[in-house]
C-alpha positions as CSV (number, residue, x, y, z in Angstrom):
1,X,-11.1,-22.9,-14.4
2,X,-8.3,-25.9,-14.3
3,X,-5.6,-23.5,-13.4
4,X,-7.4,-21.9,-10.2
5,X,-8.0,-25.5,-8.2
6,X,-5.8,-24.9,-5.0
7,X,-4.1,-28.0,-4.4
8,X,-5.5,-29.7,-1.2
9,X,-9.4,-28.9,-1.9
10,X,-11.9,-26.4,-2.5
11,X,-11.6,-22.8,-2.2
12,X,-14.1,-21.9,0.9
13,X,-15.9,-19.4,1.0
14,X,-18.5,-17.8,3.8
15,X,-21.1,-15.6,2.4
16,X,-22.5,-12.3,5.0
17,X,-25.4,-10.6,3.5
18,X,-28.7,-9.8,5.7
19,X,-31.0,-10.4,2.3
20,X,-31.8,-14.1,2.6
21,X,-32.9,-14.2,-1.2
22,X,-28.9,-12.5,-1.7
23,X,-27.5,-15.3,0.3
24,X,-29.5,-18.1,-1.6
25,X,-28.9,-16.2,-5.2
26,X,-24.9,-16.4,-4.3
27,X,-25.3,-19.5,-3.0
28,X,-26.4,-20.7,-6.7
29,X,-24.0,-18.5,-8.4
30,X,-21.1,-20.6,-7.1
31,X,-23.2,-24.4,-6.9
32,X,-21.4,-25.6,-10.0
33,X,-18.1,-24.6,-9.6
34,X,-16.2,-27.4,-8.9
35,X,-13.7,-25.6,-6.8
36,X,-15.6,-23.7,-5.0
37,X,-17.4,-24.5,-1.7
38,X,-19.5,-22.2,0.4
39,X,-18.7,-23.2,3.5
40,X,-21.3,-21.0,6.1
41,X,-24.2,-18.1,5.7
42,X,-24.3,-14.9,8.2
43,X,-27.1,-12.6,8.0
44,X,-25.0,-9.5,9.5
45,X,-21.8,-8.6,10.1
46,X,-21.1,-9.8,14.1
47,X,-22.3,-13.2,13.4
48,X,-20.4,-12.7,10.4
49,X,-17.1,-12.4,12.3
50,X,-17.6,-15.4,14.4
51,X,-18.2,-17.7,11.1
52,X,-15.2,-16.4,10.1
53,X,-13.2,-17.4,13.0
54,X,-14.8,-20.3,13.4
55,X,-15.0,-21.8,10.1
56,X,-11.5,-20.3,8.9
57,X,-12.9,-19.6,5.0
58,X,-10.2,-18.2,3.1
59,X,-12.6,-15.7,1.4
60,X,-15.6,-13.9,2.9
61,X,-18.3,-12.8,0.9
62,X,-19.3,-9.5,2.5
63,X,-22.1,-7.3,2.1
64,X,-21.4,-3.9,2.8
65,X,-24.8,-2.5,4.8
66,X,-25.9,-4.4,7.3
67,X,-27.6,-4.2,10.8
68,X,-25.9,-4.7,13.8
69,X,-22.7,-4.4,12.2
70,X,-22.0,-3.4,8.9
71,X,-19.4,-4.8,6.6
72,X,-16.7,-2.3,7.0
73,X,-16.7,-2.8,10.7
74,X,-16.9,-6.3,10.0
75,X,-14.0,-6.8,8.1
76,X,-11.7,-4.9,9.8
77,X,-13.0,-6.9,13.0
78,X,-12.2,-10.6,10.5
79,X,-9.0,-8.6,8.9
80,X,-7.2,-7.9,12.8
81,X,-8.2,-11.7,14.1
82,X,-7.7,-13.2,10.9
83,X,-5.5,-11.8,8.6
84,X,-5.0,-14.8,6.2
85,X,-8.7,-14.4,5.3
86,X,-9.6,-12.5,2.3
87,X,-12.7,-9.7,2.2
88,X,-14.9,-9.7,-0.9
89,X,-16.6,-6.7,-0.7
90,X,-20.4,-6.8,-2.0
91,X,-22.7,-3.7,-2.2
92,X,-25.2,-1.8,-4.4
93,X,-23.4,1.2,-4.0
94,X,-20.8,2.3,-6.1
95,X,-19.6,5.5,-5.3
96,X,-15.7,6.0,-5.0
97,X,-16.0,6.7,-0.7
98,X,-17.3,3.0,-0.6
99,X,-14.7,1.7,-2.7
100,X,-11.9,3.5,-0.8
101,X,-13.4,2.8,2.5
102,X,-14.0,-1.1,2.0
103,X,-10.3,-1.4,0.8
104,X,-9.2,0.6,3.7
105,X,-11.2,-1.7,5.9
106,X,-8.9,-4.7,4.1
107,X,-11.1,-5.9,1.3
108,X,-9.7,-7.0,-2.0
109,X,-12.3,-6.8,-4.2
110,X,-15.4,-4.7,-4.7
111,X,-18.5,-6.0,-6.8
112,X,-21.2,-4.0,-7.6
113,X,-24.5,-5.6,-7.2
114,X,-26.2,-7.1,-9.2
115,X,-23.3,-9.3,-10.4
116,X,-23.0,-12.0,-13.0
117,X,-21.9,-15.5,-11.6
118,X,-18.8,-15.2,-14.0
119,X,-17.6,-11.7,-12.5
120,X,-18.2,-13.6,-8.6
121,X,-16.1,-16.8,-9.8
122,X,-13.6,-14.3,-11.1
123,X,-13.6,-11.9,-8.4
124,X,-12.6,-15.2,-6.1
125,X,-10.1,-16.9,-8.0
126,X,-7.9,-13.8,-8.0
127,X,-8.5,-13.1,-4.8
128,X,-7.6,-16.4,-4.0
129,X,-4.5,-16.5,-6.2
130,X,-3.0,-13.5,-4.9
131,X,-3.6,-14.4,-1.4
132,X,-1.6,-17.9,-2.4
133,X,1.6,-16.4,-3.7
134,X,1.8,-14.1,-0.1
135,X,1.2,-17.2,1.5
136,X,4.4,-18.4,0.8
137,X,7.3,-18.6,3.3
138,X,10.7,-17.0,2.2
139,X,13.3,-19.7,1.9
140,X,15.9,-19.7,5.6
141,X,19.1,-17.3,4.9
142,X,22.2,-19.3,3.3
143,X,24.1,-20.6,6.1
144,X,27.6,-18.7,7.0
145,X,26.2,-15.4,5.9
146,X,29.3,-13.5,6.8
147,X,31.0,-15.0,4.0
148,X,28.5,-14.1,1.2
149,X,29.3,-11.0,-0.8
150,X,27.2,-7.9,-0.3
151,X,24.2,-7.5,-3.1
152,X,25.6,-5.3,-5.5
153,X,23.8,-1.5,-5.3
154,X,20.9,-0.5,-7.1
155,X,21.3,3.0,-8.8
156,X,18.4,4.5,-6.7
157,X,17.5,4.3,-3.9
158,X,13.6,2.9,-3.3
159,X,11.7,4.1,-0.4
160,X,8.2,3.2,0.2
161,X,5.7,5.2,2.6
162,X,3.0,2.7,4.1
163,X,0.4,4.3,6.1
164,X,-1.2,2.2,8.7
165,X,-4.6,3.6,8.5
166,X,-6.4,6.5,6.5
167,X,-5.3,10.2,8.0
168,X,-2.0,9.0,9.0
169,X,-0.7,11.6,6.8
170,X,1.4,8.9,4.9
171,X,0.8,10.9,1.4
172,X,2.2,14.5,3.4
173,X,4.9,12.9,4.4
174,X,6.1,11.5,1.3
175,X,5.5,14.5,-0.6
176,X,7.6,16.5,2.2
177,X,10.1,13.7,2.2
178,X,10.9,13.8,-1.3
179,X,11.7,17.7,-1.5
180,X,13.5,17.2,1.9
181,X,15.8,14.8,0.2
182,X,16.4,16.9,-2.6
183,X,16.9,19.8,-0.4
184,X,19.3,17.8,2.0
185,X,21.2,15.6,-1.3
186,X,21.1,18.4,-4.0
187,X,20.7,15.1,-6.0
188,X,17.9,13.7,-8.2
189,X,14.5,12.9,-6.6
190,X,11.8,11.1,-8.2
191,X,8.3,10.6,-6.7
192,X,5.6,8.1,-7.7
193,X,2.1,8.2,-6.6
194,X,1.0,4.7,-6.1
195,X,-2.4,5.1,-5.0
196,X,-3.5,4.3,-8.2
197,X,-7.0,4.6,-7.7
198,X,-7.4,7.8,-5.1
199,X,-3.6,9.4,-5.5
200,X,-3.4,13.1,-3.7
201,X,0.3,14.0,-4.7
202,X,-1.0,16.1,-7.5
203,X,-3.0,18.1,-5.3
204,X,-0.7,18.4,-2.3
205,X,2.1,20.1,-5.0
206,X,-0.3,22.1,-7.2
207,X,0.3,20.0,-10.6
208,X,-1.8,19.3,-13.9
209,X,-2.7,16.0,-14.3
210,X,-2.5,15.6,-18.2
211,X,0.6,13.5,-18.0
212,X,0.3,10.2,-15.5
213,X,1.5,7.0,-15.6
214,X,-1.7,5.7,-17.4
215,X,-0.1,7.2,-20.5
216,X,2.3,4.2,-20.3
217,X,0.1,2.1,-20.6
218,X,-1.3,0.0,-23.9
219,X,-0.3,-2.3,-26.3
220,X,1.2,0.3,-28.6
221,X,2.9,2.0,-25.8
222,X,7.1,2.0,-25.9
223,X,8.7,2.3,-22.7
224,X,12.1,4.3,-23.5
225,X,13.4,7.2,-22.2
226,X,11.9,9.9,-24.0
227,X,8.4,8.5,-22.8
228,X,9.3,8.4,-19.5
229,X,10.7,12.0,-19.2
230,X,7.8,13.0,-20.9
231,X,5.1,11.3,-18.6
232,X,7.2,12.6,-15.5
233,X,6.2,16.2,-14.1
234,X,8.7,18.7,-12.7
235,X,8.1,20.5,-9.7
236,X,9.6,23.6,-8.6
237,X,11.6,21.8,-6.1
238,X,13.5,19.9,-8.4
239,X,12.1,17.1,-8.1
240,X,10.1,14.6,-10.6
241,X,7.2,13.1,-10.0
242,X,4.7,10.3,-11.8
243,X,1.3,10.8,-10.7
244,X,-1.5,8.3,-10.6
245,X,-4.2,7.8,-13.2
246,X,-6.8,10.9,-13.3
247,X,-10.2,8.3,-12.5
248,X,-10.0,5.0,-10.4
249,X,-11.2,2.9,-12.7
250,X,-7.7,3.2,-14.9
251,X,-6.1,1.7,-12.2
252,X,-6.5,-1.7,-13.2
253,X,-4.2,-1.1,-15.9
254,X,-1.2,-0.7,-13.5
255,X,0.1,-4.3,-13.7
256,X,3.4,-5.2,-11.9
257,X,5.1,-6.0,-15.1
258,X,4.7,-2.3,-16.1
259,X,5.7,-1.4,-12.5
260,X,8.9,-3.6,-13.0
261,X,9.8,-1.5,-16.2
262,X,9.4,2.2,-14.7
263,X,10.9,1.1,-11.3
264,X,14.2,0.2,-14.0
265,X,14.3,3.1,-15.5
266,X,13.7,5.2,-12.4
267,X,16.5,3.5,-10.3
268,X,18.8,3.6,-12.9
269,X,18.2,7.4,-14.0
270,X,17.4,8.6,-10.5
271,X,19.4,8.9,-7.2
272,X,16.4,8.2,-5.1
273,X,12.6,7.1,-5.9
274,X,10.2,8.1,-2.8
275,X,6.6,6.5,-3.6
276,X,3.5,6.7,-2.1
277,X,1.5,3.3,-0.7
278,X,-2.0,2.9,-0.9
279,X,-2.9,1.6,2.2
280,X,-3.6,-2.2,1.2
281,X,-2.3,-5.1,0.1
282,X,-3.1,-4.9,-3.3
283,X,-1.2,-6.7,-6.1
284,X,0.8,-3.6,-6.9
285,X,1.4,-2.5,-3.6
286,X,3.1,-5.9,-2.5
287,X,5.5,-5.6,-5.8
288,X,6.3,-2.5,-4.8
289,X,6.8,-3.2,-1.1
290,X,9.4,-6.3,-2.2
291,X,11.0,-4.0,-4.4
292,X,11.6,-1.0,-2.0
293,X,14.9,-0.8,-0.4
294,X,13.3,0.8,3.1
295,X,9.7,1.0,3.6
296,X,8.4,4.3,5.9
297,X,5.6,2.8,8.5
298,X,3.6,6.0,9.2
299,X,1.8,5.3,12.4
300,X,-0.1,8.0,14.7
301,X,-0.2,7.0,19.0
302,X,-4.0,6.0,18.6
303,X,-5.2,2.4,19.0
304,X,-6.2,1.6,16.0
305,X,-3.1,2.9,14.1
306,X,-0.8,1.0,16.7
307,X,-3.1,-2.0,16.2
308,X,-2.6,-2.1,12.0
309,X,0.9,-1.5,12.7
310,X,1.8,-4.4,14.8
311,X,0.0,-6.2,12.2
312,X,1.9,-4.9,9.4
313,X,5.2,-5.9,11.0
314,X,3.8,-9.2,11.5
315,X,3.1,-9.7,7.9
316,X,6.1,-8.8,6.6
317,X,7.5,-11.3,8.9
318,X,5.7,-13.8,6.7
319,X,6.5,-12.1,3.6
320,X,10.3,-12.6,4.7
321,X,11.6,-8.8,4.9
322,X,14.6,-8.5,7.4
323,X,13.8,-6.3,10.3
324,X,15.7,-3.3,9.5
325,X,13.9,-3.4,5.6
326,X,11.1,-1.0,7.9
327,X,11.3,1.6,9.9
328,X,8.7,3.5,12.3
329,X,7.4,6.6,11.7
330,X,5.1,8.4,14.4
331,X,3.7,10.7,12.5
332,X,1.7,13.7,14.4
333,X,2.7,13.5,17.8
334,X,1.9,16.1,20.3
335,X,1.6,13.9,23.4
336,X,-1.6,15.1,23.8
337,X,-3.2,11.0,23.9
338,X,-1.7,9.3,26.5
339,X,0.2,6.9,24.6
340,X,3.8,7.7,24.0
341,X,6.4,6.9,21.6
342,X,8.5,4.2,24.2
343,X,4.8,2.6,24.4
344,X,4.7,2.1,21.0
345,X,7.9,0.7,21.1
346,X,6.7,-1.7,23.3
347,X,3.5,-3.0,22.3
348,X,4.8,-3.2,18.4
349,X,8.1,-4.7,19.4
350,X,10.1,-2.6,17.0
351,X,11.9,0.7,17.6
352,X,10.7,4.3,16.4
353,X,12.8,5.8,14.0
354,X,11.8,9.1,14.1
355,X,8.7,11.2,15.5
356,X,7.2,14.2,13.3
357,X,5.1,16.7,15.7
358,X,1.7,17.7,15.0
359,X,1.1,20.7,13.1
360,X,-2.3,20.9,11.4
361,X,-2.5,24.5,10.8
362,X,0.9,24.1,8.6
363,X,0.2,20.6,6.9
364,X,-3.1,21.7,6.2
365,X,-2.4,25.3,4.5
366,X,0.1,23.7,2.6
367,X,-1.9,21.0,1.7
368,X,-5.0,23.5,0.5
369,X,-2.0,25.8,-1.2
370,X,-0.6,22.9,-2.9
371,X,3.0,23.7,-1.5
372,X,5.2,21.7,0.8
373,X,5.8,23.4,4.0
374,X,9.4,22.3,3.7
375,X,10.5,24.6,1.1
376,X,8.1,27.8,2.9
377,X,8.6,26.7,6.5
378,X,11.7,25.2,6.7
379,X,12.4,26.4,10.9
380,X,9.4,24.9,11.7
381,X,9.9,21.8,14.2
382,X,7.2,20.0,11.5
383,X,10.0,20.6,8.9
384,X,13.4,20.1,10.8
385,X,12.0,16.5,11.5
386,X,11.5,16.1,8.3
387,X,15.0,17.1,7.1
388,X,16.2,15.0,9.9
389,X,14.5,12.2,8.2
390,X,15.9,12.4,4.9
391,X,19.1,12.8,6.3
392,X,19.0,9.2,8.4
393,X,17.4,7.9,4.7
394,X,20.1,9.6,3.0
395,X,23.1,7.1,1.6
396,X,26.9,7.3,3.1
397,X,29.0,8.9,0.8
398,X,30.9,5.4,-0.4
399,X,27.4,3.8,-0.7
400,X,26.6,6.5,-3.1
401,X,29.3,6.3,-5.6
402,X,29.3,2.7,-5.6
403,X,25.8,3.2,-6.2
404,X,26.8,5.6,-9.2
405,X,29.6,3.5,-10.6
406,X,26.5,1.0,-11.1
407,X,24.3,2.9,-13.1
408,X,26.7,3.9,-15.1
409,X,27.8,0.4,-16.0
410,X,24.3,0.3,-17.2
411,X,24.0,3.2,-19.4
């Protein structure tokens, strides 16, 4: 595969598996391929984590069960020390909780064992290729930028929610957000469920999935207007929302190029555009993160949540986003844990924007009724934050027709 050569060597790779016959079968899988060069064997997952930061691979081969440590742990441990490395995830299970955990854990890929040495050397040139183009430093800001005109204003507003781990209640939020907004603008709302492979938003608001955005999809498919309003789903709220295919396997037919065409239309049509992350960085989710106008980290005050999002700010770093492009969201805070908010602060280096309290009994009857508590509980201290939220998120007046004398120009 000329086109896949990285320029400066071989693509290295570390194979973890605790089969010795798996290791040596992998091993010939990948003996021919010119650039490709398996650069280290583990037999579990701990000495599988020190390979990996001693050897530096850029992808890691990694079995899923193992003694010791098993590959979840283990990349999780190999994604926090070395976040440049890519996780190939390798098991002979293929149930939908493995795949969500090991992408959770920050694998890229999953491959079903037995694999054929053509779906391996696949597997690892994307991997590798998509880990290229993030690898790539944003160009340093023109100099005098006081002088530069402002960007001109998209017609919507984009507004990504990024959980930092599982349970963060990222997908609440977002739901809640985007009927706040509505509530708060009395303007158009549109909400996209992005987790393309495991999307809740049609549970958490009662809906049918018969229309979602894999009906876009296909060669025969014509994006125009009628299509679009078709595929979208009203809600009771007022608001609009495209939900993610109905099985995970039609996921892989959300490219960013398709993404790029409904993002236009929603923008232009649509005063603000609230979607969903899921919690990687996935192709589609990076396009979608570079498009948003403000992303929404939802962090809760444990360890590990405070740990992925330290890391996430420090990626974005790399990925060139200006600070203020985030903001921090504590999300379930009772100040029951011993960690608070001005901690967080501290230890991330960036300021909290808001803090939702904890309320399980409400998120969780709403999310088993299918009805956000911000249109049934709107006194609620849960809800009040979140109308205090979409207010902060909520454009200034002159922002807002400026924003509408730009659409317009479009139509």
């Amino acid at each position: 595969m000329a086109g896949s050569t990285p320029s400066g060597g071989k693509i290295r790779v570390l194979i973890v598996d605790d089969i010795p016959e798996t290791r040596e079968n992998v091993k010939k899988l990948l003996y021919f391929e010119k650039d490709i060069e398996v650069v280290g064997a583990a037999a579990n997952g701990r000495e599988g984590v020190e390979l990996a930061v001693k050897l530096q691979p850029d992808i890691v081969l990694m079995d899923i069960n193992m003694p010791e440590m098993d590959g979840i742990a283990a990349s999780e441990a190999i994604s926090a020390q070395c976040p440049n490395i890519q996780v190939v995830m390798m098991s002979v299970q293929g149930e939908a909780d493995y795949l969500r955990r090991s992408m959770l854990a920050g694998a890229r890929e999953f491959l079903i064992k037995p694999f054929s040495g053509e779906e391996l050397v696949t597997s690892i040139h994307r991997v590798y290729q998509f880990a290229a183009t993030r690898r790539v430093m944003a160009p340093p800001p023109a100099a005098a930028p006081e002088a530069a005109p402002p960007p001109p204003p998209k017609g919507g507003k984009l507004i990504a929610v990024f959980g930092t781990k599982g349970g963060s209640g990222a997908s609440t939020l977002a739901v809640n957000l985007a009927v706040a907004l509505r509530e708060e603008t009395k303007e158009q709302i549109a909400l996209i469920d992005a987790n393309f492979e495991f999307g809740d938003i049609g549970v958490l608001l009662n809906l049918p999935t018969n229309r979602t955005i894999a009906d876009l999809t296909g060669d025969q498919v014509t994006l125009d207007d009628e299509l679009m309003e078709g595929t979208l789903i009203s809600h009771s709220s007022g608001i609009k929302v495209l939900l993610a295919p109905i099985r995970p396997e039609l996921a892989e037919l959300i490219t960013p190029e398709l993404l790029k065409h409904i993002l236009a239309y929603l923008t232009k049509h649509y005063d603000y555009v609230v979607v969903d992350l899921w919690k990687s960085f996935k192709e589609s989710t990076v396009f979608l993160m570079d498009a948003a106008d403000q992303i929404l980290l939802v962090s809760t005050t444990d360890i590990p949540s405070i740990k992925n999002a330290k890391l996430f700010f420090e990626l974005t770093e790399q990925l060139g986003y200006p600070s203020n492009k985030t903001i921090l969201v504590l999300n379930k805070e009772d100040g029951r844990g011993g960690i608070t908010p001005k901690d967080v602060e501290a230890s991330i280096k960036h300021p909290v924007t808001s803090t939702i309290p904890r309320d399980d009994r409400t998120t969780m009857l709403a999310a088993n009724r299918g009805v956000p508590f911000v249109t049934t509980q709107r006194t609620l201290p849960l809800s009040q934050a979140l109308f205090t939220l979409a207010r902060v998120l909520a454009r200034p007046a002159a922002e807002k027709e400026s924003a509408k004398a730009t659409a317009a120009q479009r139509k």
